[in-house]
C-alpha positions as CSV (number, residue, x, y, z in Angstrom):
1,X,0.0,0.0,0.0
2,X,1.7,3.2,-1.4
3,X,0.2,6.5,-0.1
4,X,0.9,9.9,-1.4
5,X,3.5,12.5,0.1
6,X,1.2,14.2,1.8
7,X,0.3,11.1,4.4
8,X,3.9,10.1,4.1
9,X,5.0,13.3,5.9
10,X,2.1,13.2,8.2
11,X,3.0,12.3,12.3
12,X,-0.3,11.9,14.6
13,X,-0.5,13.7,17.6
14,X,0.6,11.2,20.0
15,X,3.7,10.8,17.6
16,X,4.4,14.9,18.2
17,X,4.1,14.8,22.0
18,X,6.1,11.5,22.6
19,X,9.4,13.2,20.8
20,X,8.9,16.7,22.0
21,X,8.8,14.3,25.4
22,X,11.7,12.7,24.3
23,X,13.2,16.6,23.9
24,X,12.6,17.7,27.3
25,X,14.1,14.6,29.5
26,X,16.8,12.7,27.3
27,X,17.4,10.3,30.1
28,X,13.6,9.0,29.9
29,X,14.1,5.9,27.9
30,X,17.2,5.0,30.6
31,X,14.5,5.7,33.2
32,X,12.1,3.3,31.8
33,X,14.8,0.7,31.2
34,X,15.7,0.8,34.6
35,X,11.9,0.3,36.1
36,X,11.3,-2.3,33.4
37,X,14.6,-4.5,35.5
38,X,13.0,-3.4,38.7
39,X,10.0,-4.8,37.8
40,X,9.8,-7.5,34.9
41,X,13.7,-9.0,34.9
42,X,14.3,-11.5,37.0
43,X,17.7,-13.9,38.7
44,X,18.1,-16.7,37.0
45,X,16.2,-19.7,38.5
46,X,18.4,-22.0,40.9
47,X,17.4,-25.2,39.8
48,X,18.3,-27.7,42.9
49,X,15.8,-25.0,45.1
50,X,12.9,-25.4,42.5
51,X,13.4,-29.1,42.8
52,X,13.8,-29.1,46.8
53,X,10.2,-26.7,46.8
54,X,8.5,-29.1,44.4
55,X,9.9,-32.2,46.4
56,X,8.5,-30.9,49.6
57,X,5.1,-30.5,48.5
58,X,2.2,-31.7,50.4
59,X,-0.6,-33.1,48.3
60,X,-4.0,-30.8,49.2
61,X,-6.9,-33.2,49.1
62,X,-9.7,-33.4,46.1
63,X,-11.9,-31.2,48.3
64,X,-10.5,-29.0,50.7
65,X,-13.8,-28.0,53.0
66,X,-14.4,-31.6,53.9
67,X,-12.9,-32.6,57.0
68,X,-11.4,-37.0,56.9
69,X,-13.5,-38.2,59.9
């Protein structure tokens, strides 16, 4: 889909306010990185733990309101 050089040229709003954004604080998209590792990234699993948590399971019952008499 080929469109003319006006809608080539054209940049929405949003578009507009996230560079002029970009303008004012240079150091946003390091900001964002950083919150991103806070949040998202995370250690590498330590696999001998997982097994030693799954190991040490206790099995919950089919129906956990109803007491064994």
């Amino acid at each position: 889909m080929k469109f003319t050089k006006q809608f080539q040229r054209y940049e929405s709003d949003i578009t507009l306010f996230i560079k002029d954004l970009k303008k004012k604080n240079p150091q946003l998209e390091e900001e964002q990185r950083a919150g991103r590792a806070l949040l998202w990234d995370k250690a590498p699993r330590d696999l001998d733990a997982q097994d030693r948590t799954n190991e040490s399971r206790v099995a919950q019952q089919p129906y956990v309101y109803q007491n064994k008499l």
